[in-house]
Every structure is written in structure tokens, then in C-alpha cells.
N, C-alpha and C positions, 0 to 999 in steps of 0.2 A: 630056669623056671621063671614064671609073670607070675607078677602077684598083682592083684587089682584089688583096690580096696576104696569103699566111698561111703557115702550117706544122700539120702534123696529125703525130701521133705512131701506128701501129696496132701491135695487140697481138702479141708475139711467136707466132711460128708461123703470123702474119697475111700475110704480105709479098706474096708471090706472088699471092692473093685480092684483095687490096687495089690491087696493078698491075694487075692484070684489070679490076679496074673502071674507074679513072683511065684505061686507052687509050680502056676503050670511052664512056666519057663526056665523055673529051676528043675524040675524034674527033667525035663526033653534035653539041656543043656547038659547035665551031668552023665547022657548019653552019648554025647559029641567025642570022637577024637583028640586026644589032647587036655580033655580036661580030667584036672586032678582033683579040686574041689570047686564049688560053686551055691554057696548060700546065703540068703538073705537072713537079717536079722531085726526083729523090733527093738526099737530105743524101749525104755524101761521107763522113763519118766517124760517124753514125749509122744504121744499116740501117734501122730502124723509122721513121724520121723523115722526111716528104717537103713539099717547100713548093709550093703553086700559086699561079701569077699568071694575071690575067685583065686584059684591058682591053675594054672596053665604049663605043660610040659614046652612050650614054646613060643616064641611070636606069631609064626605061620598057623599054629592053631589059635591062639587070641584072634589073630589078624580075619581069619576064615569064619569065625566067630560073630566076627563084630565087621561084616564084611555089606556095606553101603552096597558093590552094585549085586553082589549075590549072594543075601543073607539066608541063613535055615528057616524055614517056613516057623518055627517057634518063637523065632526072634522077630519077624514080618509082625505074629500076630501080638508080641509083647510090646511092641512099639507103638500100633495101634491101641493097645487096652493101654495106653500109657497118654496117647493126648488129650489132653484138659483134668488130667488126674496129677501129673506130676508138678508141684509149684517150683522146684529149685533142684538141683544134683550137684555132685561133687563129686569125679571117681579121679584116684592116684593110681600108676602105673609103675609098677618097680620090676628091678631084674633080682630074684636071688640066686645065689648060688649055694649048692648042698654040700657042706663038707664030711669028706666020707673019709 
């Protein structure tokens, strides 16, 4: 399994525009192949500041995902609702494994 986990910061008077996007790309994404979870969260004592976790059955689904020359039309449109809104990001990529 991937685990992706990070924090983005968006520009004040962004907030609202910026949640608009996040429902709608979290929703469409949680319908993608491969994915296990996928949600966005508000910081509690920064308004600007929101962190997202993802978990992925695979890389080839991460990868398919987060895929530069042939992205899912939901990801196209969050990238675009994303310029001049986002001021900074950070995302970590890890492998876990499930002990069963």
C-alpha cells in the first residue's frame, strides 16, 4: 500500500475556492481504481492550512493518478482551481505494509 500524506497552505481570501475544489476532487478520486482512502483535512488552528492523506492499493494506481501526461479529467480540473490559490505544499510518500 502508498500512503501520501502532506499539508498545503492557500492564499488568504483563497479558502472557500480552495474547499470547492478538495470536495470536488476528493469525491471523483475516491472513485478511481486503486484508491483506498483519500481525504482532505482542515488545520484547526490555521484557516489557510489544510492537510491531505491518501492511501493507494499500489504505485501503478498512485502513479495513474498523479499521472502528468494522462491525467483523470478531475485531477486536470483540480490543478487548474489550484493556480494562484495554493501558496506552498508538502506531500510525503511512503510504502506500508499490512501485517496480516
Amino acid at each position: 500500500m502508498i500512503v501520501v500524506q502532506g499539508d498545503f497552505v492557500v492564499h488568504e481570501g483563497t479558502r472557500e475556492q480552495a474547499i470547492a475544489a478538495m470536495v470536488a476532487v476528493a469525491h471523483a478520486t475516491q472513485q478511481e481504481a486503486g484508491c483506498i482512502r483519500y481525504n482532505f483535512y482542515a488545520d484547526l488552528e490555521d484557516e489557510h492550512r489544510f492537510l491531505v492523506y491518501e492511501e493507494w492499493e499500489s504505485q501503478a494506481h498512485l502513479d495513474a493518478h498523479a499521472s502528468a501526461d494522462n491525467p483523470p479529467a478531475h485531477m486536470v480540473a483540480f490543478r487548474k482551481a489550484n493556480e494562484g490559490v495554493r501558496k506552498s505544499s508538502n506531500l510525503k510518500f511512503m510504502t506500508a505494509r499490512v501485517n496480516e
